[in-house]
C-alpha positions in Angstrom: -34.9 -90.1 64.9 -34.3 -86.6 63.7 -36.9 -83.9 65.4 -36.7 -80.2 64.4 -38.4 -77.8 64.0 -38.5 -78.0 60.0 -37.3 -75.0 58.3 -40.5 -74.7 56.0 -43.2 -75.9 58.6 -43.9 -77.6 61.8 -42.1 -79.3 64.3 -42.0 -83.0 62.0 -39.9 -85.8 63.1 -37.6 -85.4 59.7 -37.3 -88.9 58.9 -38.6 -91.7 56.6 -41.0 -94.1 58.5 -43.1 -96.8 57.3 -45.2 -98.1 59.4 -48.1 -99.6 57.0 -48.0 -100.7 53.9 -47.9 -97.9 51.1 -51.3 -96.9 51.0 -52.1 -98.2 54.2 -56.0 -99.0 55.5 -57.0 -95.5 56.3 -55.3 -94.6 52.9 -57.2 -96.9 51.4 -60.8 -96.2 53.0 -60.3 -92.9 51.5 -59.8 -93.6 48.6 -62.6 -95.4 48.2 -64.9 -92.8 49.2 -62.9 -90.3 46.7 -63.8 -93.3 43.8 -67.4 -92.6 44.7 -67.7 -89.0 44.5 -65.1 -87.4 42.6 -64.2 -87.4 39.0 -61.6 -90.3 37.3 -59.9 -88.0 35.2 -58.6 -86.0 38.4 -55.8 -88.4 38.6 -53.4 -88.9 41.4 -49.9 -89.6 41.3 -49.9 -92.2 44.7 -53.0 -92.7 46.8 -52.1 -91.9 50.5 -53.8 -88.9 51.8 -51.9 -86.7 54.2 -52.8 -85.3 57.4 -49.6 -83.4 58.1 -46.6 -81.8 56.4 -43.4 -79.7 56.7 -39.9 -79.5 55.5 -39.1 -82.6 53.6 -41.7 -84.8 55.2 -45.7 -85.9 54.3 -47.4 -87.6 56.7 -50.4 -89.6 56.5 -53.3 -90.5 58.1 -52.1 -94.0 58.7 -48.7 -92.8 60.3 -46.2 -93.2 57.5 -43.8 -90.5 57.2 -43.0 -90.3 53.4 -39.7 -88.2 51.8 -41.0 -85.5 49.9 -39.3 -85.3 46.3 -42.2 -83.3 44.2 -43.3 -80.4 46.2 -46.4 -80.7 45.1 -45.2 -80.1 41.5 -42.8 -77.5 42.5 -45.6 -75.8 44.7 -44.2 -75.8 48.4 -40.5 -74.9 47.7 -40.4 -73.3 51.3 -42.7 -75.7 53.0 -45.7 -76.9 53.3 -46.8 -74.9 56.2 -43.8 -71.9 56.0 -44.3 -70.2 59.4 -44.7 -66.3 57.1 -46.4 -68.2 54.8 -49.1 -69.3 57.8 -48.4 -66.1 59.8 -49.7 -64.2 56.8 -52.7 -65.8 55.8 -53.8 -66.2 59.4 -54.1 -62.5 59.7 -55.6 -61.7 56.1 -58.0 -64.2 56.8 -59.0 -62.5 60.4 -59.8 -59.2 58.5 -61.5 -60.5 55.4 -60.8 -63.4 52.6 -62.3 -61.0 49.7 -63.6 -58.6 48.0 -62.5 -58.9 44.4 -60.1 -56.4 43.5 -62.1 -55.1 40.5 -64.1 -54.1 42.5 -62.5 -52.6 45.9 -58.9 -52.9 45.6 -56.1 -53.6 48.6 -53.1 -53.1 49.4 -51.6 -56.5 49.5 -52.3 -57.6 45.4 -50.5 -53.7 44.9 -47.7 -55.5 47.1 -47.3 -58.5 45.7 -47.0 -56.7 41.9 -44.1 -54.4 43.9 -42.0 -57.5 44.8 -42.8 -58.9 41.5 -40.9 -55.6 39.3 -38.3 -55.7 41.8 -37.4 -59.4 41.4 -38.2 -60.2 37.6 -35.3 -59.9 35.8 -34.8 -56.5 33.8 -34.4 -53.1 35.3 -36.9 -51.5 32.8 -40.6 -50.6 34.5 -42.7 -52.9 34.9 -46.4 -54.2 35.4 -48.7 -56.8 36.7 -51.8 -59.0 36.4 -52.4 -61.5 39.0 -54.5 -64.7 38.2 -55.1 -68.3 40.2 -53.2 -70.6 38.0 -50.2 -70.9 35.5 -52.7 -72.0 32.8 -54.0 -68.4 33.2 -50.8 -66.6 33.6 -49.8 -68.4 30.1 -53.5 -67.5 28.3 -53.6 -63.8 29.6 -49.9 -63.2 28.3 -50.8 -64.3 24.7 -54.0 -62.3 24.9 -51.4 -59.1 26.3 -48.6 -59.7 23.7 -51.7 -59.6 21.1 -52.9 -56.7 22.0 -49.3 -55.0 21.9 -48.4 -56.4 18.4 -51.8 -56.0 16.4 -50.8 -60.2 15.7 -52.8 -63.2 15.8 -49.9 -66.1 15.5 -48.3 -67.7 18.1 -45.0 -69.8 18.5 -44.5 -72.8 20.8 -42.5 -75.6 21.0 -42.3 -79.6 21.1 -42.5 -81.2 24.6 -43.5 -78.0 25.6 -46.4 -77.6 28.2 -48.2 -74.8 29.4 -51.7 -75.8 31.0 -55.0 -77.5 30.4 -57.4 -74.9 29.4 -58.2 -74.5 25.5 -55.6 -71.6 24.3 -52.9 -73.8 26.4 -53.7 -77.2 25.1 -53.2 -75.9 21.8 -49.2 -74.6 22.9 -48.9 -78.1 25.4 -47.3 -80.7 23.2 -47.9 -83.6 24.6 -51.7 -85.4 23.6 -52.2 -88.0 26.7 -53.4 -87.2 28.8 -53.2 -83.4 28.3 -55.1 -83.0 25.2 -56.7 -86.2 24.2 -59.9 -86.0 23.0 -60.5 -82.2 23.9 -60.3 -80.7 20.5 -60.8 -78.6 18.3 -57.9 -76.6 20.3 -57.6 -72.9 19.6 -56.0 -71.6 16.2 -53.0 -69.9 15.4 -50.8 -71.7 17.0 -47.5 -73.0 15.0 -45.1 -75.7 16.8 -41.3 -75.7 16.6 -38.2 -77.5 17.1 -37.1 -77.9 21.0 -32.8 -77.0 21.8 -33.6 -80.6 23.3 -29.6 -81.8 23.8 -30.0 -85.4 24.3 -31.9 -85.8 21.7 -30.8 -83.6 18.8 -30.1 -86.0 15.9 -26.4 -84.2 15.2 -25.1 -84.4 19.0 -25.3 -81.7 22.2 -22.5 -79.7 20.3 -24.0 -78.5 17.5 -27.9 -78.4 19.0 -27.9 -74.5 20.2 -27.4 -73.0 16.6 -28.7 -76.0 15.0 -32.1 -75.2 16.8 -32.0 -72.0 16.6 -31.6 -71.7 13.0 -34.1 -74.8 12.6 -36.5 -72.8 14.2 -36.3 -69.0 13.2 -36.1 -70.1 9.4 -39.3 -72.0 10.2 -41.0 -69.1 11.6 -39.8 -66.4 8.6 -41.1 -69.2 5.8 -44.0 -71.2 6.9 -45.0 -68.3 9.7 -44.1 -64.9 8.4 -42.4 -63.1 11.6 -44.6 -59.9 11.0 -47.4 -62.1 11.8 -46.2 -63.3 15.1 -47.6 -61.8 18.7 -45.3 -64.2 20.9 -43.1 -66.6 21.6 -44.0 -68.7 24.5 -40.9 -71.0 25.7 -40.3 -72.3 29.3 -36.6 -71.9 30.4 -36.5 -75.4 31.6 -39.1 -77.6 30.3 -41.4 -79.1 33.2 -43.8 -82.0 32.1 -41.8 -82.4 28.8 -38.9 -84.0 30.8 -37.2 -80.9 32.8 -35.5 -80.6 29.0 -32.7 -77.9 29.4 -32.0 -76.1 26.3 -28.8 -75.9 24.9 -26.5 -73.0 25.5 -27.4 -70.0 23.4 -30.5 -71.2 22.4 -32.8 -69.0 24.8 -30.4 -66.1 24.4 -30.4 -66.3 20.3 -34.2 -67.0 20.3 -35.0 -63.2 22.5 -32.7 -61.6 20.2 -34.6 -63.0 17.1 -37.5 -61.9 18.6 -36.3 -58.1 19.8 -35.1 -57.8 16.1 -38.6 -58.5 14.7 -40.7 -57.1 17.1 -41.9 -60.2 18.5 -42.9 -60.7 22.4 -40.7 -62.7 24.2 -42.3 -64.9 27.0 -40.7 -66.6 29.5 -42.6 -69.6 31.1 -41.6 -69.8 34.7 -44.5 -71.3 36.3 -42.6 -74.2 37.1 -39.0 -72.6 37.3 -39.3 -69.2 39.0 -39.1 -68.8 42.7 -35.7 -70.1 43.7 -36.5 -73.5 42.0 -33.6 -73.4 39.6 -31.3 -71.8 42.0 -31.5 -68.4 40.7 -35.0 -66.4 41.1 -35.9 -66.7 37.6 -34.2 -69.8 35.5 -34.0 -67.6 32.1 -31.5 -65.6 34.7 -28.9 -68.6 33.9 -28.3 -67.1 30.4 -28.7 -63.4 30.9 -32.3 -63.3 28.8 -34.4 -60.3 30.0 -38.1 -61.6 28.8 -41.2 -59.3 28.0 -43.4 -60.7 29.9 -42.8 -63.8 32.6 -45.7 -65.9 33.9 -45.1 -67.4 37.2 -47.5 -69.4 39.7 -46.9 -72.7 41.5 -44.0 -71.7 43.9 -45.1 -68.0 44.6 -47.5 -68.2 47.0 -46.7 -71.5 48.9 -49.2 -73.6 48.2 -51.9 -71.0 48.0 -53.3 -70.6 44.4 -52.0 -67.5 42.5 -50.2 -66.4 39.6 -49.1 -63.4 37.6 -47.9 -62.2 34.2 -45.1 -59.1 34.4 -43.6 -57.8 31.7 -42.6 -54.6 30.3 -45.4 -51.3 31.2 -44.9 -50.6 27.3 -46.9 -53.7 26.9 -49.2 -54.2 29.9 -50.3 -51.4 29.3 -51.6 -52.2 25.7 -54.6 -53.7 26.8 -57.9 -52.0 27.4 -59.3 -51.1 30.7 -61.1 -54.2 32.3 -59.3 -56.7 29.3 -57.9 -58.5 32.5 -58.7 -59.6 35.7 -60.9 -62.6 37.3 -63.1 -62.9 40.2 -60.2 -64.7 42.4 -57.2 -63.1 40.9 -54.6 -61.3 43.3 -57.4 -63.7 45.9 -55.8 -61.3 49.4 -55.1 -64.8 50.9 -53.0 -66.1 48.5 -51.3 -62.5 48.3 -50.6 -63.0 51.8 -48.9 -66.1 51.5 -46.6 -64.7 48.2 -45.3 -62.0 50.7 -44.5 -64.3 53.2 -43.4 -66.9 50.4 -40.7 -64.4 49.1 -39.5 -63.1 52.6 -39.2 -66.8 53.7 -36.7 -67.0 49.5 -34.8 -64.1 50.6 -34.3 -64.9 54.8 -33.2 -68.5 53.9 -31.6 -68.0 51.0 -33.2 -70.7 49.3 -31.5 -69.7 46.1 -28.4 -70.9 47.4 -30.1 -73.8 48.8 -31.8 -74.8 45.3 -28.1 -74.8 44.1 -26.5 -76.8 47.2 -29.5 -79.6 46.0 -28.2 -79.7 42.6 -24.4 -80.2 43.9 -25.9 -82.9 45.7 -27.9 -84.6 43.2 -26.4 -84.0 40.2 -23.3 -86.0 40.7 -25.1 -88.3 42.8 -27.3 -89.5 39.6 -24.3 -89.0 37.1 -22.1 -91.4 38.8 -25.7 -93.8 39.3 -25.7 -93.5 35.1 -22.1 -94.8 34.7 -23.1 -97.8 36.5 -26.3 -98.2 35.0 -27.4 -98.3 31.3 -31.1 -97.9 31.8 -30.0 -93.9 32.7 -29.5 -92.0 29.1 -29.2 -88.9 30.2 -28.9 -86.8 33.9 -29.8 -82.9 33.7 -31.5 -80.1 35.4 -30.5 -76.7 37.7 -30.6 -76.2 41.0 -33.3 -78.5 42.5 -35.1 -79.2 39.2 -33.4 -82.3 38.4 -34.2 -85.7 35.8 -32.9 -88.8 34.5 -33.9 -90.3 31.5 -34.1 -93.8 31.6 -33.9 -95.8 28.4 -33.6 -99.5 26.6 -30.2 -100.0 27.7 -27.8 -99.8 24.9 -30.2 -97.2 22.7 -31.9 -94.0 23.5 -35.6 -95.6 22.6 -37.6 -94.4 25.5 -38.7 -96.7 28.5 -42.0 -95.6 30.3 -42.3 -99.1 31.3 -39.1 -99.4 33.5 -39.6 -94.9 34.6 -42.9 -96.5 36.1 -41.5 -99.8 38.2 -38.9 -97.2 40.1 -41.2 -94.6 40.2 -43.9 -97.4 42.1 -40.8 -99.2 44.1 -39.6 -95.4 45.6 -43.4 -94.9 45.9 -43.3 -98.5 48.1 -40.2 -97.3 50.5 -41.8 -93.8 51.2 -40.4 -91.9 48.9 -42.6 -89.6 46.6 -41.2 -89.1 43.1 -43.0 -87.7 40.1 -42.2 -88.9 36.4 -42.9 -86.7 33.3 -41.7 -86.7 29.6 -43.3 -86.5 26.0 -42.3 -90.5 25.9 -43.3 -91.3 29.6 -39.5 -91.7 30.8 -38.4 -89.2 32.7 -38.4 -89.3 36.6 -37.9 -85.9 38.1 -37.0 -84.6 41.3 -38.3 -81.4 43.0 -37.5 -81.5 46.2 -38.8 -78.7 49.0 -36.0 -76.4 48.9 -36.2 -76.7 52.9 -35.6 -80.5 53.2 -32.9 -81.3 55.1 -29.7 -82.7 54.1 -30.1 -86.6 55.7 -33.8 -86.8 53.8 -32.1 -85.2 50.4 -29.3 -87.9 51.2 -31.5 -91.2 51.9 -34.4 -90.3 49.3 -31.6 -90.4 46.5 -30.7 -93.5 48.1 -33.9 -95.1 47.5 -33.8 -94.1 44.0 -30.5 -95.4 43.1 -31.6 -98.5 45.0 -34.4 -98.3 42.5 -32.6 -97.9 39.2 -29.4 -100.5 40.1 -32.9 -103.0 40.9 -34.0 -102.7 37.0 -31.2 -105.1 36.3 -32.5 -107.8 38.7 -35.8 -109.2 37.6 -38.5 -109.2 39.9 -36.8 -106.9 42.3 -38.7 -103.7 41.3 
């Protein structure tokens, strides 16, 4: 048994354990009281509640010690329970938990928007809003780049998602179980081809300018590019499979955009904070962005998010056009300070890219011996495989869910995502420690090589 003290939390025995079945009793008791008072379509990904957390570990109330591969959805890459993180919001919270920063302002939201001009990428000057949750960040950066432009229209693309409330429904590609049944979404919105490699009918090679050109002749005949306010593109695609575009794409796409006065934004709710193994993932190809939305790994584990962008055009919108009663919350500003100073001490970037070193080949060499994987991709520790019908590329949800459940079974906690349903992706705590990283890919590949066998999975 490995005990440490856990570089992203407390003192954890660092090790898978499995003591109950997965849920276990107390697991399960829960859940039934959650069945009884909380709404179905708040889903959950695998029913065993946890009572304790740090570095690459959850544990839950029945005992078991699960390997954490998810983060929370990318939430907790230093920890769980980071000690600046805690340190932090243990002394905000003695001195007060709000006031709302419309009304009396503090110094810590004032911080938070420092770090954020220093670390977003471009040297010009920038500003910031701060909000609770990505969804947000995405709606208040149209709402900014409209208000720059004088446009209405708005540019997005497929397998592309960007949050659950209406404006981002109506940019989020995928329908179930995102948008099903929630319409009418909000107009002017127009959809366009994804740079989606694997996937682009000609071959990898020729999907960058294929793409490209696909998409900005769309936009100059059916949209009109005077009429367009943004474009709104994640780096790396999150729920839409952790789709990495192909070279030059994101790079031809800005320029298109500086050439026609268009915003550029950069969705890095899922990819900023060290996640991709640079700060910002649209670093990987030199794109400077207008305006970059980030949440989910900012604050660890504390809700917050932000749009920054260029002072040219944050500062097109009226006074009181943003804000939110919780936004820039001092808590949660708190814990973004300590979040970033626990980035930079570690050097988690580096860490994000040692985890893709790791797991990229790992999963590579687990696709040569096994058909079922169509493709292997990702940065830093933002990694997916695709499986498929062996022999084809015809998505497989079916056989994405039996590994996902069978890792679930040995204590490992995997996510899957993908317009089809097929995609299992890996976000590991960029704190977990080498043996966990090592024997929760083990699981997985014992997972995969199992779809082979009937009845073992």
């Amino acid at each position: 048994m490995t005990t440490a003290l856990a570089p992203g939390g407390p003192t954890l025995a660092q090790r898978r354990l499995l003591v109950t079945e997965i849920p276990g009793p107390r697991s399960r008791a829960l859940l039934e009281r959650r069945e009884a008072v909380v709404a179905p379509g708040v889903g959950t990904v695998l029913p065993v509640f946890v009572e304790r957390a740090g570095g690459g570990v959850l544990v839950d109330v029945d005992g078991n010690s699960l390997i954490d591969l998810g983060s929370g959805i990318a939430v907790v890459g230093v920890g769980n329970a980071a000690p600046h993180v805690v340190e932090g919001v243990r002394e905000q919270v003695e001195r007060f938990t709000h006031t709302c920063f419309m009304v009396t302002p503090y110094e810590g939201y004032v911080a938070v928007c420092e770090e954020l001009a220093r670390l977003t990428p471009g040297s010009h000057a920038k500003r910031s809003a701060l909000f609770n949750t990505g969804s947000e960040a995405v709606e208040n950066a149209v709402k900014i780049a409209r208000a720059h432009t004088g446009r209405q229209a708005v540019i997005a693309f497929d397998h592309a998602y960007h949050g659950r409330t209406n404006l981002t429904m109506a940019l989020t590609a995928k329908n179930m179980p995102y948008k099903h049944g929630f319409g009418p979404f909000a107009p002017e919105v127009y959809r366009m081809p994804m740079a989606y490699p694997y996937r682009w009918p000609t071959g990898p090679e020729q999907c960058g300018p294929e793409a490209l050109a696909a998409v900005t002749g769309a936009i100059d005949a059916q949209v009109g590019a005077g009429n367009v306010a943004c474009v709104v593109i994640e780096p790396i695609q999150g729920e839409g499979g952790f789709v990495v575009p192909a070279p030059g794409f994101l790079s031809g796409l800005a320029e298109y955009c500086r050439r026609n006065g268009i915003v550029f934004v950069a969705d890095e709710v899922q990819t900023g904070f060290a996640r991709t193994g640079d700060w910002f993932a649209c670093e990987h190809e030199g794109v400077v962005p207008d305006l970059v939305t980030t949440a989910k790994g900012i604050a660890g584990g504390l809700p917050l998010a932000a749009v920054t962008g260029r002072a040219e055009i944050m500062d097109a919108v009226h006074k009181s056009g943003l804000g939110g009663t919780y936004g820039g919350n001092p808590l949660a500003c708190a814990a973004a300070l300590g979040a970033i100073r626990t980035i930079e001490e570690q050097d988690l970037c580096a860490a994000a890219r040692r985890i893709g070193a790791t797991m990229l080949p790992r999963l590579r060499a687990l696709q040569d011996r096994c058909p079922a994987v169509g493709d292997v991709r990702g940065r830093g520790a933002m990694v997916a495989i695709e499986l498929v019908q062996p022999g084809t590329t015809t998505p497989d949800p079916a056989a994405t869910a039996a590994v996902a459940a069978a890792c679930h079974r040995a204590g490992v906690v995997v996510l899957t995502c993908g317009t089809y349903g097929n995609v299992l992706r890996f976000l590991p705590p960029l704190v977990i420690p080498d043996h966990l990283l090592d024997e929760g890919l083990m699981v997985v590949e014992q997972a995969v090589v199992a779809l082979g066998r009937p009845g073992l999975t």
